[in-house]
C-alpha positions in Angstrom: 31.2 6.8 -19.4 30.2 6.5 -15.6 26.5 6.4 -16.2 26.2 3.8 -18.8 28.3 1.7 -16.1 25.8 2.2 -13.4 22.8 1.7 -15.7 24.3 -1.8 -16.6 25.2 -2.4 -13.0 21.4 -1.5 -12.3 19.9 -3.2 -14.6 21.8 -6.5 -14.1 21.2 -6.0 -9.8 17.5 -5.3 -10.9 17.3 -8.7 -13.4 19.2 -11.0 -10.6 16.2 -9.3 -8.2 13.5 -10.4 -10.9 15.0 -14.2 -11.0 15.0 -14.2 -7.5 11.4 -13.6 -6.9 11.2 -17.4 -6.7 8.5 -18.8 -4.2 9.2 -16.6 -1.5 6.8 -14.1 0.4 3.7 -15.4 2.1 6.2 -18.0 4.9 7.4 -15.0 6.6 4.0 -13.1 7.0 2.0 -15.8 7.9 4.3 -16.2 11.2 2.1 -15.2 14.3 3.9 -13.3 17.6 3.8 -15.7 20.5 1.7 -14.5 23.4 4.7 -15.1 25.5 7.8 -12.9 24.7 9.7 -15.2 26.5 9.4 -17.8 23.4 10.5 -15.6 21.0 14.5 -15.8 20.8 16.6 -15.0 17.6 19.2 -12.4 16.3 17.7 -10.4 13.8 19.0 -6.6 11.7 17.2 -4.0 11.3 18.6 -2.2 8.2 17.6 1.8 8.0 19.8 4.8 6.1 19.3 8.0 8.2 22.0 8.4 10.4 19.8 11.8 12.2 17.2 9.0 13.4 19.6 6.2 14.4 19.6 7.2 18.7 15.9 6.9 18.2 15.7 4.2 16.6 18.0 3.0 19.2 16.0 3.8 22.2 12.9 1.6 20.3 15.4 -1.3 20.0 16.2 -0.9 23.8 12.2 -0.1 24.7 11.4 -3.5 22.5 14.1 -5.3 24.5 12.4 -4.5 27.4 9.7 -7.1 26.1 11.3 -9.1 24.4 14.5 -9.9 26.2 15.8 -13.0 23.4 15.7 -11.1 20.6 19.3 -9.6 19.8 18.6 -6.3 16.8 21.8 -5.3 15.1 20.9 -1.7 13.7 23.2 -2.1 9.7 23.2 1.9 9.1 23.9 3.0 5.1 23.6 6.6 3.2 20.7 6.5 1.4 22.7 7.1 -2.5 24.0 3.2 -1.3 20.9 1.8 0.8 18.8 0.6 -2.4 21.4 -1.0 -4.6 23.1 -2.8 -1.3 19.3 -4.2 -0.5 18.8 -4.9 -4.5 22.3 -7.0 -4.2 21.2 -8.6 -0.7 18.0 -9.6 -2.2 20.1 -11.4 -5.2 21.8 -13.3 -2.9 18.3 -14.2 -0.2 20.1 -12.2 2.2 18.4 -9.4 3.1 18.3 -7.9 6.4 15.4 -9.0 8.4 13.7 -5.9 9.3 13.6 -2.9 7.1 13.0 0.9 5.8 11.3 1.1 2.6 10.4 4.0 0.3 7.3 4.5 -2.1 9.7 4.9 -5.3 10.7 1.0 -4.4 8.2 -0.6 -2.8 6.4 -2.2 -5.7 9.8 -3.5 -7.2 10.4 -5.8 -4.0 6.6 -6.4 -3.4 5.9 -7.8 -7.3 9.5 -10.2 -6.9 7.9 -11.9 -3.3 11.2 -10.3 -1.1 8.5 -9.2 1.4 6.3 -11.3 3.5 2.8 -9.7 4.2 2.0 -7.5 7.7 -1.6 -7.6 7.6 -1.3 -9.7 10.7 1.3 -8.1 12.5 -0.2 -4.0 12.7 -3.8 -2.9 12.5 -4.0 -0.7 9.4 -6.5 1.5 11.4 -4.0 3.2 13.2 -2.5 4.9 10.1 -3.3 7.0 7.5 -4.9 5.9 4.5 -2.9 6.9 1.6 0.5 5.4 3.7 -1.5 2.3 4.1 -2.1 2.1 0.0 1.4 3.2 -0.5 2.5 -0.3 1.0 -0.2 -2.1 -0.2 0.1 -4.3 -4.1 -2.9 -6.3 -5.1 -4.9 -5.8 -2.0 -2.0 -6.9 0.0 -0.2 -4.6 3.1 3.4 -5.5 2.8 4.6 -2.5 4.6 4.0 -1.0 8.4 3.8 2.7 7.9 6.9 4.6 10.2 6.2 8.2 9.3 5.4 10.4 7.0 6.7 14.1 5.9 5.9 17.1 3.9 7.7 20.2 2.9 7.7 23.5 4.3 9.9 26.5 3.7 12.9 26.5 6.4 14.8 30.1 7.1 17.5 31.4 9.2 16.2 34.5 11.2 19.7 36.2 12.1 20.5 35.7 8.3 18.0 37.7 7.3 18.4 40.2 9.9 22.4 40.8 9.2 20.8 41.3 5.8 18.5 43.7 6.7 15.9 42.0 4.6 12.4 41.4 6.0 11.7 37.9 6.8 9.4 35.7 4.9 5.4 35.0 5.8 3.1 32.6 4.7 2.0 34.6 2.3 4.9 34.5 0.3 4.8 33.6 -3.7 7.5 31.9 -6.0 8.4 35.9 -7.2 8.7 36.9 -3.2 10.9 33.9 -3.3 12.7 34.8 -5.8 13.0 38.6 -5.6 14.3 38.0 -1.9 16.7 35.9 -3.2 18.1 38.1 -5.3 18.6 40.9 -1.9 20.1 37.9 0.0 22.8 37.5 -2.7 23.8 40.9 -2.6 24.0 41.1 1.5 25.1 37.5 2.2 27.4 36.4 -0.9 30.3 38.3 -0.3 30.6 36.5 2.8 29.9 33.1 1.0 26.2 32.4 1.7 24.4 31.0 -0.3 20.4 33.1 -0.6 19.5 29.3 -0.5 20.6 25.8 -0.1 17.8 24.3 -2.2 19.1 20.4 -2.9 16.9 21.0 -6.3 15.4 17.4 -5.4 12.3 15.7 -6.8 10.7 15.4 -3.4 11.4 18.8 -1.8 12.0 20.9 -4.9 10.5 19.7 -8.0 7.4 17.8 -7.1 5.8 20.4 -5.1 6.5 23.4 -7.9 5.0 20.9 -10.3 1.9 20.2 -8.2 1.4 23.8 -6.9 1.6 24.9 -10.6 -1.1 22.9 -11.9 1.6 20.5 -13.6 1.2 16.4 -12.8 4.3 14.1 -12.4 2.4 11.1 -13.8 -0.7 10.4 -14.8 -2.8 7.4 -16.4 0.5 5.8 -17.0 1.9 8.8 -18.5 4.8 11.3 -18.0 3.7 14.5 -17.0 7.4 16.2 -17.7 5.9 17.7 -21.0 3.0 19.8 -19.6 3.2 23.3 -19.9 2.7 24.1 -16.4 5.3 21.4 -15.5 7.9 23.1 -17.4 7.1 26.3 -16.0 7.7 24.5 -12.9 11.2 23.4 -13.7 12.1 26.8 -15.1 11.7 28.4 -11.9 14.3 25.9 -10.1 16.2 27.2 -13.3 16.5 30.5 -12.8 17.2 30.0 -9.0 20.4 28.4 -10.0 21.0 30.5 -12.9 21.1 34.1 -10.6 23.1 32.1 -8.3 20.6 32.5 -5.7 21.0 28.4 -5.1 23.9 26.1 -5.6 24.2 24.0 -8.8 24.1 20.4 -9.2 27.7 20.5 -9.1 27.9 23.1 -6.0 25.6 20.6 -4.3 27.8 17.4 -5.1 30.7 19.3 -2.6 28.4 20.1 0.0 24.3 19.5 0.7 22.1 22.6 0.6 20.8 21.2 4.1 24.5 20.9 5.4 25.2 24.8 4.0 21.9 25.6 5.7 23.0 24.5 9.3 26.1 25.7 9.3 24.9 29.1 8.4 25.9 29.3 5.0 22.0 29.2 3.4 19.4 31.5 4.2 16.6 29.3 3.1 15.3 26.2 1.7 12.2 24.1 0.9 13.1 21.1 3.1 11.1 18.4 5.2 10.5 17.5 8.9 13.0 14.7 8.8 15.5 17.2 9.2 14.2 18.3 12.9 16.9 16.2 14.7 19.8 17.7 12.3 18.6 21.1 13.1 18.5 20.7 17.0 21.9 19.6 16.7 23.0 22.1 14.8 25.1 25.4 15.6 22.2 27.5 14.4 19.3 26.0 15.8 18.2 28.7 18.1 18.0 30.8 14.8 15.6 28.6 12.6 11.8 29.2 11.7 9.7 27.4 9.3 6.8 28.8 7.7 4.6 26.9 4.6 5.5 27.2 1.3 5.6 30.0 -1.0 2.3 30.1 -3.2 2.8 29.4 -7.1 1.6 32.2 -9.3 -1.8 30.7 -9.7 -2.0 31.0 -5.6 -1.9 27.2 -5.3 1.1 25.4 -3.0 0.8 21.6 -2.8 3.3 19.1 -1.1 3.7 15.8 -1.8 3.0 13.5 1.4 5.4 10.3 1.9 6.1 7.9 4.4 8.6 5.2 5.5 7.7 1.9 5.6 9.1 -1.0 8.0 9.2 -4.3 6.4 10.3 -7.6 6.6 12.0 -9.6 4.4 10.0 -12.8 3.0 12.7 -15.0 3.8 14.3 -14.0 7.2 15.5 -16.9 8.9 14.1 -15.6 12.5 10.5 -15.3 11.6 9.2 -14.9 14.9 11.7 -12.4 16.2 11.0 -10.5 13.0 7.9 -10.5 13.4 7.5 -9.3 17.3 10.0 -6.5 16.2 8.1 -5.3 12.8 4.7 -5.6 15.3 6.8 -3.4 17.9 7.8 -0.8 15.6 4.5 -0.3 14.3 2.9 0.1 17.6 1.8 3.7 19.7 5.1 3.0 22.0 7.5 3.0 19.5 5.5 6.2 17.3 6.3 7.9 20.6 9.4 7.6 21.1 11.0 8.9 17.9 8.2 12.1 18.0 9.7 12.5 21.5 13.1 12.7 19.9 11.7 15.0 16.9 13.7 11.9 15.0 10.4 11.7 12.6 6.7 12.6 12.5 5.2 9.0 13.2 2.4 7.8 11.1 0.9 6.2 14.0 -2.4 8.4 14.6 -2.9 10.2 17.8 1.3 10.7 18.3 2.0 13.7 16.1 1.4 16.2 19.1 4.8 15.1 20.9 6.0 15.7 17.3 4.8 18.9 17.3 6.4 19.7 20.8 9.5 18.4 20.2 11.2 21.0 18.7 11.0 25.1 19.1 9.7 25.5 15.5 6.5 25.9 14.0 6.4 22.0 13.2 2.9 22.4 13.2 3.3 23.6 9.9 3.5 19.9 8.6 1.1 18.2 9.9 -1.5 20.7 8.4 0.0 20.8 5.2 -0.7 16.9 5.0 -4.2 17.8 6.1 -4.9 20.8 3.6 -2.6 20.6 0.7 -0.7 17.4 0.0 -0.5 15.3 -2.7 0.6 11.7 -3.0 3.9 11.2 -3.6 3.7 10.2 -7.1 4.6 6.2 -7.5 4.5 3.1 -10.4 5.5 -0.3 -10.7 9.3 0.4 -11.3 9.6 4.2 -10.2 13.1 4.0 -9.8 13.7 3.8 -13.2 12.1 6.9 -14.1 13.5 9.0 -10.5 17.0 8.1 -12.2 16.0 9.6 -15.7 14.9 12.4 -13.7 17.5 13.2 -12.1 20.3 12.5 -14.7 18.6 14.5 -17.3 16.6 17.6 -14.8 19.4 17.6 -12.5 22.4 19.2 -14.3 20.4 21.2 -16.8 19.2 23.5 -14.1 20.5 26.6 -14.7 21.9 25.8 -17.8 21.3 27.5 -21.1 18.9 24.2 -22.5 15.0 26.0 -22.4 13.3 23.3 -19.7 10.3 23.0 -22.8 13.3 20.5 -24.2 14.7 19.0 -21.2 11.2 18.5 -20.0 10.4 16.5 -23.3 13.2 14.8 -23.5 12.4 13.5 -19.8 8.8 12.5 -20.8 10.1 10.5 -23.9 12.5 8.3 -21.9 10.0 8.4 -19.1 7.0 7.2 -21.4 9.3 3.8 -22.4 10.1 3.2 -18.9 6.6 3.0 -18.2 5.9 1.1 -21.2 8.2 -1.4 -19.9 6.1 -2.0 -16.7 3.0 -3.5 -18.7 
């Protein structure tokens, strides 16, 4: 009976957000910086959900300062499974916080309903790349500053695999490689309660890219691609993982995150992204930690989907102009530098990812040219997380369950098909 609760909760927070819309969202954007950062005074928040990139985002808050001395930013920190729905009620209530992080999945919802003022003024889209730049865009409009943007690699433990006595991945490693040295990981490592791999079995760093590196599609012309063939196939594989007890189940994963088993040495492996280089300098096994690309799909292919943060600013802030300097800040080459100094994030801001690169003793190289040579967008609609939910209600605890993923993966495309019907 929970999730019927939470889908009314939802759908009420998401009809309120509708009503809302109102006349908001051009006041805000049209708001100019002053040439004189002396002008600009206010007391502004600056609402984000990643708790790893907080000091950084700190030291840009303190660099900004430097500036722009009479502007007060209050950082408001919340986990991401509570950062939408508390915005989605802020936003009901026209008190959203100033300045703040946005995904792809739900950028379109506050865009269409006028919570965000425009930024075409404030950043100069030249300095980012393209497809981050169209992720924040509706209707020709930029609404959204991109912060970063990430990809998925494959993330092992080296000493792991060595007390194993099992040879250590490459990068030419397919799904069955995966797989089979799994299986030799279970029988070395279980007994002493580790995990072969601490996959999260998530849509960005499981799902999507098996889907994509299979030949399957996500969505397409308005379509759900969870009834392909090669999508299921996908799906299965994740399946079996979990089935062999090679990776935790849903439930397993509920207790404890595959990424938190991973740094505490209890998880070999795991497809994973570069936002988790500050948690892995911090953790107790980060002088054991490699990262390689992704293992190949049986047709040879390996994609990753490519996503982003965005910083935006809410349509109806009541400090435009301190809003504004800091959403102009945070998109600028100072700022970008800072938090690829800190390995807090790969900054979108081109010409910065080298002190990415160098931040950390891993092959973080290994992003940035899987953006370049085999990434995908990360697949978006009007209302995405409508259909991210059904996703994961439905995909989610049927892995490695005894329902064939031809069904589950139907039954997802059916409910995901009348969500997108909806958004006409």
């Amino acid at each position: 009976m929970r999730t019927p609760k939470f889908l009314i909760t939802l759908t009420t927070l998401l009809a309120v957000l509708t009503a809302c819309g109102g006349e908001g969202g051009s006041g805000a954007g049209d708001v100019k910086v002053p040439d004189d950062p002396a002008q600009v005074k206010g007391d502004i928040t600056y609402a984000i959900w990643d708790v790893n990139q907080q000091p950084a985002m700190q030291e840009v808050v303190k660099a900004f300062n430097q500036t722009y001395p009479g502007v007060k930013v209050s950082i408001s920190l919340a986990t991401f499974d509570q950062y939408f729905t508390k915005l989605k009620t802020q936003a009901s209530s026209d008190n959203l916080p100033d300045v703040f992080w946005m995904n792809g999945p739900n950028f379109q919802l506050f865009a269409a309903n006028k919570q965000l003022a425009p930024v075409a003024n404030l950043a100069d889209a030249k300095n980012y790349p393209q497809a981050l730049n169209d992720l924040y865009s509706l209707d020709g409009t930029q609404f959204g500053v991109p912060k970063d943007f990430d990809t998925i690699a494959l993330w092992y433990n080296k000493k792991l695999f060595a007390d194993a006595g099992v040879a250590a991945p490459t990068a030419e490693w397919t799904w069955d490689d995966y797989k089979s040295t799994a299986a030799k990981l279970k029988t070395a490592l279980g007994p002493k309660g580790i995990f072969a791999t601490g996959d999260e079995l998530g849509n960005q760093g499981n799902w999507y890219p098996a889907i994509l590196s299979n030949g399957g599609h996500i969505i397409k012309d308005g379509k759900s691609g969870f009834g392909d063939a090669k999508t299921v196939e996908a799906l299965q594989f994740w399946s079996d993982m979990v089935k062999q007890g090679y990776t935790p189940s849903a439930a397993q994963g509920a207790d404890i995150r595959g990424r938190d088993r991973f740094f505490a040495g209890k998880a070999a492996m795991m497809w994973n992204g570069n936002w988790l280089v500050s948690a892995a300098l911090k953790s107790p096994v980060k002088d054991d930690l490699a990262i390689l690309p992704l293992p190949k799909a049986p047709s040879g292919d390996r994609k990753t989907v490519i996503h982003g943060i965005g910083n935006v600013m809410s349509a109806k802030t009541k400090s435009p102009e301190a809003a504004a300097a800091f959403l102009s800040f945070l998109g600028g080459k100072e700022a970008a530098l800072i938090q690829a100094k800190a390995g807090a994030a790969n900054p979108a801001y081109n010409g910065t990812q080298t002190d990415f690169v160098k931040s950390a003793p891993y092959a973080l190289q290994t992003f940035i040219d899987a953006a370049a040579q085999y990434s995908e967008p990360y697949p978006v609609s009007k209302d995405t997380a409508v259909w991210n939910k059904l996703e994961t209600d439905l995909i989610l605890p049927a892995l490695g369950g005894d329902k064939p993923m031809s069904e589950v993966g139907a039954e997802v495309a059916a409910k995901m098909d009348e969500a997108l019907g909806k958004e006409k």
